[in-house]
C-alpha positions in Angstrom: -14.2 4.0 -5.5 -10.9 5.5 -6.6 -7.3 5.7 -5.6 -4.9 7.6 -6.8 -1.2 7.0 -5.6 1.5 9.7 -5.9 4.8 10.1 -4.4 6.9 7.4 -6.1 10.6 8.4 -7.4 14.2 7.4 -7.5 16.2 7.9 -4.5 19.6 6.0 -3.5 19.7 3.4 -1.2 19.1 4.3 2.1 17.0 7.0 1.5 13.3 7.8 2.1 10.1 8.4 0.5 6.5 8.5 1.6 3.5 7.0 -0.6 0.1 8.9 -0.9 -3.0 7.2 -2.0 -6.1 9.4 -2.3 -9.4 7.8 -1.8 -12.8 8.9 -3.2 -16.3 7.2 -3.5 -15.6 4.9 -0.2 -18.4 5.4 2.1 -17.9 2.4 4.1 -17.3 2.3 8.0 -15.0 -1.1 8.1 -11.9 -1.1 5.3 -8.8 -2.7 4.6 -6.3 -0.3 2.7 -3.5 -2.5 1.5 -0.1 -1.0 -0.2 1.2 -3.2 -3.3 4.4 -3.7 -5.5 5.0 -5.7 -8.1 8.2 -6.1 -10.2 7.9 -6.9 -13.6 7.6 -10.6 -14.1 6.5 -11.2 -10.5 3.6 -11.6 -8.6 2.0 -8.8 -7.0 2.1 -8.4 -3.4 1.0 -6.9 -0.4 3.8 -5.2 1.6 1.5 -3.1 4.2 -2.1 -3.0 5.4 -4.3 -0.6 7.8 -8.2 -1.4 9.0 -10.5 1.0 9.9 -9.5 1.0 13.6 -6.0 1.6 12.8 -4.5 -2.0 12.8 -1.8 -2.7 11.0 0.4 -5.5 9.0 3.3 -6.0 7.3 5.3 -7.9 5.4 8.6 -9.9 6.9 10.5 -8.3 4.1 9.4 -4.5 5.3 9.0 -4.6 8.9 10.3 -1.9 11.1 11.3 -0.3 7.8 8.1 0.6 6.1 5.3 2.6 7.8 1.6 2.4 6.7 -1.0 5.3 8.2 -4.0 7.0 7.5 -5.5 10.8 7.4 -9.2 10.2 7.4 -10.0 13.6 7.5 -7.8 13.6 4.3 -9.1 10.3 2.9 -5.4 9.8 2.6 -3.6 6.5 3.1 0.6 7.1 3.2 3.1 4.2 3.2 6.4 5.5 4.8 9.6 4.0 3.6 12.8 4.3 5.3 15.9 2.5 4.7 15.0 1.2 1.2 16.8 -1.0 -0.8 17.5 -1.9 -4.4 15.2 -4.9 -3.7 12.7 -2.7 -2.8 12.2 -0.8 -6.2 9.0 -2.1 -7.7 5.6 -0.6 -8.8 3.6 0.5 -5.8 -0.4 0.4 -5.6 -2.8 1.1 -3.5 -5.8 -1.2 -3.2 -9.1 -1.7 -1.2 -12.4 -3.9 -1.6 -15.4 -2.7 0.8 -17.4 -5.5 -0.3 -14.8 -8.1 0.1 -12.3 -7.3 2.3 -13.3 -5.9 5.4 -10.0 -6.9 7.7 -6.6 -6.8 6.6 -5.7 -10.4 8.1 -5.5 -13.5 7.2 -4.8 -15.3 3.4 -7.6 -13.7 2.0 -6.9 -10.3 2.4 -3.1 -11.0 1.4 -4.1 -12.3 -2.4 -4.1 -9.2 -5.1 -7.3 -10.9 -6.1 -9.4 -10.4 -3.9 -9.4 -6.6 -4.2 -11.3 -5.4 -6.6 -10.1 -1.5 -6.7 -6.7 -0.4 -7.2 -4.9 3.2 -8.2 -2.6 3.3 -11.4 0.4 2.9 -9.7 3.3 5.1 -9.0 7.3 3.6 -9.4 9.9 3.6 -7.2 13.4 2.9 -7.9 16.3 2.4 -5.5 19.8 2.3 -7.0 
């Protein structure tokens, strides 16, 4: 499997941006494609999640801001980000374990470690 995240930049606060995240080699029928960031010195961690029926989660510190879909026809994951904030400028990645993580709820599927496959990363900044 691999990821490949584009889309990241520098925008002023209040401003926009939407994540891509490319997936090849995935094969499976049930998925959980989580959305990462990490800020140097912290722990990584999940902001948005999407199943293979379309289900969704967030987290408290991006909800009705941040909006995760999917292109399957694309094999293209977005994360939508409106209204971001300086506190929001982190590395973003895209992440997904077939094998592991099958639904995007509950602890499990909210630790970094249990996915085994992640993009490089693309950086956003919000000044």
């Amino acid at each position: 499997v691999q990821l490949v995240e584009s889309g990241g930049g520098s925008v002023q606060a209040g401003g926009s941006l939407t994540l891509s995240c490319v997936v090849s080699g995935y094969t499976h029928s049930s998925y959980c494609m989580g959305w990462f960031r990490q800020v140097s010195g912290k722990e990584r961690e999940r902001v948005a999640a999407i199943e293979s029926d379309g289900s969704t989660s967030y987290a408290d510190s991006v909800k009705g801001r941040f909006t995760i879909s999917q292109d399957n026809a694309e094999n293209t994951v977005y994360l939508h980000m409106n209204s971001l904030k300086p506190a929001d400028t982190a590395m973003y990645y895209c992440a997904t374990d077939p094998t592991s993580v099958t639904r995007c709820y509950g602890n499990y599927a909210l630790q970094p470690g249990s996915y085994k496959n992640w993009g490089q990363g693309t950086q956003v900044t919000v000044s």
